[in-house]
N, C-alpha and C positions, 0 to 999 in steps of 0.2 A: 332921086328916083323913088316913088312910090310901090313898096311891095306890095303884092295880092296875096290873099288869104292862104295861097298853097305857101308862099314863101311865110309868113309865120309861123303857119306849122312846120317847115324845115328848120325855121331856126329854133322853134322851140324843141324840138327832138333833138338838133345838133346840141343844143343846149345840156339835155338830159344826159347826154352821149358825154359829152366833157364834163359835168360835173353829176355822178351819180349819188352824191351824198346831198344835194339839196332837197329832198325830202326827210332826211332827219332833221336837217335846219332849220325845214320851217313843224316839225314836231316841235323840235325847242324851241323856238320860237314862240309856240303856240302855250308851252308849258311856262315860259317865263310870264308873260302877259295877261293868261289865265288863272285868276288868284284860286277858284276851286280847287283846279288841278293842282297848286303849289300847297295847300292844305292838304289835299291828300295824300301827296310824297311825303309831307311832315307826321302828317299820323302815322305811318308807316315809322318810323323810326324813335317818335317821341318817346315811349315807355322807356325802351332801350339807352336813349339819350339820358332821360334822367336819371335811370338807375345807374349809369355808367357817371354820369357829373356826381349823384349824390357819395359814390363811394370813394372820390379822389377827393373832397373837400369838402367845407360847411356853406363856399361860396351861393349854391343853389338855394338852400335852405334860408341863406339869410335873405336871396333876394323873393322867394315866395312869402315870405312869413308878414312884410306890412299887410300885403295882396289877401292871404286866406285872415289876417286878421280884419281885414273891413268887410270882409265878404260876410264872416261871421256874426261880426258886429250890427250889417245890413239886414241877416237874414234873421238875427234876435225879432229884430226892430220890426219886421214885416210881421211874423208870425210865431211870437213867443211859446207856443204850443209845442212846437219842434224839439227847443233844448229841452224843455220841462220835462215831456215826454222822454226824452233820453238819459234825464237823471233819476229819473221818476224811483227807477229801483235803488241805486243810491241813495239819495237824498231819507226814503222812509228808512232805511238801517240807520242813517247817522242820528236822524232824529231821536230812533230807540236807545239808540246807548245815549243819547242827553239824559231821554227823560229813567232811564235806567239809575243814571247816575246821580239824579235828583230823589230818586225811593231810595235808593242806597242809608241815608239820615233815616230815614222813617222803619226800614226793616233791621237796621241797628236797634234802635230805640224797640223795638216791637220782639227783639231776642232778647231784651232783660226780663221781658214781664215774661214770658211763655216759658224759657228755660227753666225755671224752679218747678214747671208743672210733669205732677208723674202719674199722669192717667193713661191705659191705654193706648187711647189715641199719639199721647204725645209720643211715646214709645215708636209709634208704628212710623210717627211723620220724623223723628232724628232718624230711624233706621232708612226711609226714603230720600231723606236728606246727604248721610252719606252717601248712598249708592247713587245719586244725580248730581252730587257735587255743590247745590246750591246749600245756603243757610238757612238754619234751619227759623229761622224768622219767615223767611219769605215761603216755604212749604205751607207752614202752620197760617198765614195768610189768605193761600192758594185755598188749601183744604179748610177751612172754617167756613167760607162763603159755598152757599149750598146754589147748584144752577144746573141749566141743563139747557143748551145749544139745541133747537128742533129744529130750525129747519135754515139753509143757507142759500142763498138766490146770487145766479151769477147775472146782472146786465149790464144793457152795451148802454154805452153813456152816452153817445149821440142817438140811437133811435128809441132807448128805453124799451126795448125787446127781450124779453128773457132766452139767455145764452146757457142755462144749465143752472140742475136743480139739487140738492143733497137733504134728506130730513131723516132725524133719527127715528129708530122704528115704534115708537112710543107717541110721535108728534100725530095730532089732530090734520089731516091730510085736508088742505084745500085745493083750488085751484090755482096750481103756481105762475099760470100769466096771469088768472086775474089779479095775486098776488104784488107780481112783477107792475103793471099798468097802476095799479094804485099808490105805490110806492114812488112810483114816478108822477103822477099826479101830484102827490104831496110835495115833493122838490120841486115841483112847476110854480104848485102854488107859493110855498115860504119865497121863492125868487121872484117872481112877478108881483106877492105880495107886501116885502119886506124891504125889497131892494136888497135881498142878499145876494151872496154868490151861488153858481150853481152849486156848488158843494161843500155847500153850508149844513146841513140836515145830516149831521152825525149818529144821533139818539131818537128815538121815536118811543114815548112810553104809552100800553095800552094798558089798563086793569095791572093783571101780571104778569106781562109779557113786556118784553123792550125788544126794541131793533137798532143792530148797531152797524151804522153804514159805513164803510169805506171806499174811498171814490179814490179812481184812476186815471189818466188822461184817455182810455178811451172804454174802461169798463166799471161795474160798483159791483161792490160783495156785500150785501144785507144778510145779517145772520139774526134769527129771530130767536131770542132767550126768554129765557121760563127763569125766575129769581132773579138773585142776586149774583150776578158774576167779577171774577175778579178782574181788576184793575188789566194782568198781564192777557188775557183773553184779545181785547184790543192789537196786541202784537201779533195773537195766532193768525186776525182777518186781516192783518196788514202783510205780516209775511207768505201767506195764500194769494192773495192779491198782485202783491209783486211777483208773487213765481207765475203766475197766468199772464200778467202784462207781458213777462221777459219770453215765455215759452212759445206765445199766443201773437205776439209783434203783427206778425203779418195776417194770421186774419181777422182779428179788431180791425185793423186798416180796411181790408176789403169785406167787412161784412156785409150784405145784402140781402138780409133773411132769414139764410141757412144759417141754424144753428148743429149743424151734423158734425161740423170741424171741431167743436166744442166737447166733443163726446168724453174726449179724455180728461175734461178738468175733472171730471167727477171726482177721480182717487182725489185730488187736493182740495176738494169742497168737503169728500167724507173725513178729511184732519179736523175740519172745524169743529165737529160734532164732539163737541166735550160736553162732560158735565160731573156732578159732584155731589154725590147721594145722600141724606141725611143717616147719619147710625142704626142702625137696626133697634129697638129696642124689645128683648124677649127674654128667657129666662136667666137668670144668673148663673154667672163661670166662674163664680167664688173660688172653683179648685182650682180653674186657669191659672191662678193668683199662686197658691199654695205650690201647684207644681212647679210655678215660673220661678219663686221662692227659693225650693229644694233645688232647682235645676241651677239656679245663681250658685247657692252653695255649692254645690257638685263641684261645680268649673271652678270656682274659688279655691276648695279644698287643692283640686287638681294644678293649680295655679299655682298656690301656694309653694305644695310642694316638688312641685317642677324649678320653682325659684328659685328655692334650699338645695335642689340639687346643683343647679347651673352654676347659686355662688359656690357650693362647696368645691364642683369643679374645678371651675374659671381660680378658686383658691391655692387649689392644689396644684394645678398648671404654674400658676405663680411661685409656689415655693419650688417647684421641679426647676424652673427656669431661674431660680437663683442657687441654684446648688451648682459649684463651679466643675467645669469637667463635661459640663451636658449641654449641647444644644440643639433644642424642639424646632426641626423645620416644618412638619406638618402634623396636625391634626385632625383627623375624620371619625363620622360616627356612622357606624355602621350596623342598622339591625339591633336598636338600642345598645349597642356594645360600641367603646372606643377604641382607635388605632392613635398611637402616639409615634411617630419617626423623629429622627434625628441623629446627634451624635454626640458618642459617648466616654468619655476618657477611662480606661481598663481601672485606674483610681477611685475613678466617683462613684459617689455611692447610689444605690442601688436605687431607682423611683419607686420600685413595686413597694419596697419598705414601706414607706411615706404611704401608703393607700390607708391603713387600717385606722389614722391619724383624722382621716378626715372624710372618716365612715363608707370609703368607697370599696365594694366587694370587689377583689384580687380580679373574679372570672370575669369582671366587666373590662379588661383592659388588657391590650395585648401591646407590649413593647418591641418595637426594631430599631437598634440600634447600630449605626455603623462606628465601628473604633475611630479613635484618634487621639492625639496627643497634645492636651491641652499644656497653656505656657502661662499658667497660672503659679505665681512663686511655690505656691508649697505644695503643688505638685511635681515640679522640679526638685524641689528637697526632697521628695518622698522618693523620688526616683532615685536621685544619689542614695540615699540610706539603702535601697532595697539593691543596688550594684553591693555597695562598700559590704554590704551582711554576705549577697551571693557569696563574693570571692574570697570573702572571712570564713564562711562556711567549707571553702571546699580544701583548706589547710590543712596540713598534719604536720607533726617534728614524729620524726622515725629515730627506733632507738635498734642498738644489737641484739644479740641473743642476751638474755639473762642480765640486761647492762640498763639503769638508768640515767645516765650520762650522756651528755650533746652538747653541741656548741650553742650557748647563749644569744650569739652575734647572730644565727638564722632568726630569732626570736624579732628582732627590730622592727620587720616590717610588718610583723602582726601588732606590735604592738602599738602602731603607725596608726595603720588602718583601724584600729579597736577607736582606738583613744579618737579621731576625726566620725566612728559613728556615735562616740557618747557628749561628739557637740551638736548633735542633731534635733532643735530645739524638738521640745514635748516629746521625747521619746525615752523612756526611763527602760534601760536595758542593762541587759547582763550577760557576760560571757561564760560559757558551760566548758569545764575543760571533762572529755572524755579519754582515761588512762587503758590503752586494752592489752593484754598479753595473752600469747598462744596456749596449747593446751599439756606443755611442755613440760611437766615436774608435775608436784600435787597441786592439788588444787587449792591450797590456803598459800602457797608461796606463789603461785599464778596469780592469785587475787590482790595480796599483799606488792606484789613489782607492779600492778597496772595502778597501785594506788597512789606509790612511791614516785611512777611516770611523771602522774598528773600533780602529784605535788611541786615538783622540781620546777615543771615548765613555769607554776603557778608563782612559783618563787624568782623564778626568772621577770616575768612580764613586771611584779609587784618590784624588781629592782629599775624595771625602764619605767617607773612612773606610774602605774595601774593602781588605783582605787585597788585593795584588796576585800571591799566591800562589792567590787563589781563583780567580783570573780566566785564562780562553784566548781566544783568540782566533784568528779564520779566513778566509777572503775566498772572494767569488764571482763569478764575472759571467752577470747575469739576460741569455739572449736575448732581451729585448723594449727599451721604449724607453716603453710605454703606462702600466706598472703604478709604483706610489709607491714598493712595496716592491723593483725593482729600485733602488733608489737608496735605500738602509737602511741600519740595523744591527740585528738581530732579538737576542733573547736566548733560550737555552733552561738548563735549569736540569737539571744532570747529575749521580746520585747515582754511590756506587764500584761500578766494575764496567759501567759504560754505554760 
């Protein structure tokens, strides 16, 4: 059976009716078989892909890396201008520090000869020298060659247009295109004539004047000089040059006439304007001399004895700091006056003593000391000896009314403790016996029993072993009648010189 046209269209609507998704089908359809369209789903997601592959491994990296290296390689090979251009600012620093590093032998050699000289000048060029860090060979280099930088011309290297002007205000004012077209004429000529390169034409000398060119991959800096300039001037139009190629990128690229974009090299063309004046020569400053003389001395003197005083310090800090019993944690000076902290053992001897020694005035120095107890041997002896004397001191043997008689056997342990202070080396000591009695009878029989006291005890101690070379004895009579120790013999324990 042949259907008619109504029947296709039934079946193709029955069609559409049972399956409604066959016009996405043939979307995809259309999207598989269409390579544009499969490009542009891809762009769509590529960035995201490869940032999301480069950070889960190196596997990406390794397989672009033949790919961008031929590419590279291709695109040397097409149009070498490209990379040059992009090392351009690079490549001129590295070159300076070579050739940096080849004057280096020549500004050695060049500070033997100048260092011996004491003129003015050299004076002024080592105090420059300090304060910029360099040697003073290469100052004295700098400053010797006398020059002066008039005028600096910026152009574009492919059309030989001037891009911007700078001249010091001393320079002989031309016209700086025609300036510009003539300078380029000249490099036309030496290349068309010579078979050089285009940027061969470094120096151009006229009468007294020289042009020093330096060329870019798409600009030149011609600086026109007046004398003799130095060697390092070269570096000033190189590193101007690179700051304009790296600032200036894109409109060197699209120059077309206008040089308006250009406005701003100006500040880095007015760098170049250096120069280097010859001395003045006018009346003589003989005194300059005289006073710079007296002014040395001044400082000298001043010097001097600022020195004397530092070591006598720094001396005396020394000998404080070996004195045992003391230790110096800070030191500050304040208001030409000193502060000394630290610590101090109740022992050691005193620092202020030690000033007059080593000519330092008392009021220049204030001491703070925190106590403590040094464990130095013979402060530990000192310290036994000054117990054993205390408690030797605070002794008595008690007697009756009118009676000098007591028991010998109380005497032992004084006589203990005596005899353990007179092993205490370097200390040559003696015991004091004090006899007292009240005011009891007359006065020559009072006097007479307090002497009798002290005798006895003395005869006692001299039987338990005492040096009776070690022992004095004294007498007293107490006014009262109430107290024990009117009726005594007390001890007290006396070193030499008491």
């Amino acid at each position: 059976m042949k259907a008619g046209n109504g029947d296709d269209r039934d079946l193709a609507e029955l069609r559409d009716l049972l399956f409604p998704e066959r016009a996405q089908l043939d979307e995809i359809g259309e999207h598989i078989h269409n390579r544009s369209l499969r490009a542009g789903d891809i762009s769509e997601v590529l960035p995201d892909a490869i940032v999301l592959r480069a950070g889960q491994d190196a596997s990406l990296r390794a397989a672009l890396a033949p790919t961008l290296v031929e590419a590279l390689r291709a695109s040397v090979r097409k149009d070498p201008s490209l990379l040059a251009d992009a090392l351009f600012p690079m490549i001129g620093a590295a070159v300076r520090r070579a050739v940096a590093a080849a004057l280096a032998d020549m500004t050695d050699s060049l500070n033997k000869i100048v260092e011996s000289s004491l003129s003015i000048r050299s004076v002024q060029w080592r105090i420059e020298a300090l304060r910029t860090g360099k040697s003073f060979g290469e100052i004295a280099l700098t400053r010797s060659l006398l020059y002066r930088v008039e005028q600096v011309f910026l152009i574009h290297a492919d059309s030989g247009l001037l891009l911007q002007h700078a001249m010091s205000p001393a320079a002989v004012v031309k016209d700086p295109d025609m300036v510009s077209g003539m300078l380029t004429a000249i490099q036309d000529f030496v290349h068309d004539s010579f078979g050089a390169a285009e940027n061969a034409l470094e120096t151009l000398r006229v009468g007294e004047f020289s042009v020093w060119v330096q060329h870019g991959p798409r600009a030149i800096l011609a600086g026109v000089v007046r004398g003799t300039a130095p060697p390092g001037l070269n570096t000033v139009f190189a590193t101007a040059l690179e700051t304009i190629q790296r600032d200036y990128a894109i409109e060197l690229a699209k120059f077309d006439g206008d040089a308006a974009p250009f406005t701003g090299t100006r500040s880095v063309l007015d760098k170049c304007l250096l120069g280097q004046s010859p001395p003045a020569r006018g009346k003589s400053y003989a005194w300059l001399y005289v006073l710079g003389v007296l002014l040395l001395l001044l400082i000298g003197f001043f010097a001097v004895r600022n020195l004397r005083e530092r070591q006598r310090w720094n001396s005396y800090l020394s000998t404080v700091e070996e004195q045992p019993g003391i230790k110096i944690t800070k030191v500050e000076r304040q208001g030409g006056k000193y502060l000394i902290s630290g610590l101090r053992d109740p022992l050691a001897p005193n620092p202020a003593q030690l000033l007059p020694a080593f000519h330092i005035a008392p009021d220049r120095v204030t001491f703070q000391w925190e106590s403590y107890l040094s464990l130095a041997p013979s402060f530990a002896a000192e310290r036994e000896f000054l117990r054993l004397k205390e408690a030797l001191d605070r002794q008595a043997v008690l007697f009756g009314v009118g009676q000098t008689s007591f028991n010998p056997q109380s005497l032992l342990p004084i006589a203990e403790q005596f005899r353990r202070i007179l092993e205490t080396p370097g200390k040559a000591v003696t015991l004091e016996l004090a006899g007292h009695a009240d005011s009891m009878g007359t006065e020559p029989t009072n006097q007479r029993l307090a002497e009798d006291r002290a005798k006895v005890v003395k005869a006692a101690l001299v039987d338990f072993g005492i040096d009776p070379a070690k022992i004095t004895t004294r007498s007293s009579v107490i006014q009262t009648s109430t107290s024990m120790l009117s009726r005594s013999v007390t001890f007290q324990v006396l070193t030499s010189g008491q």
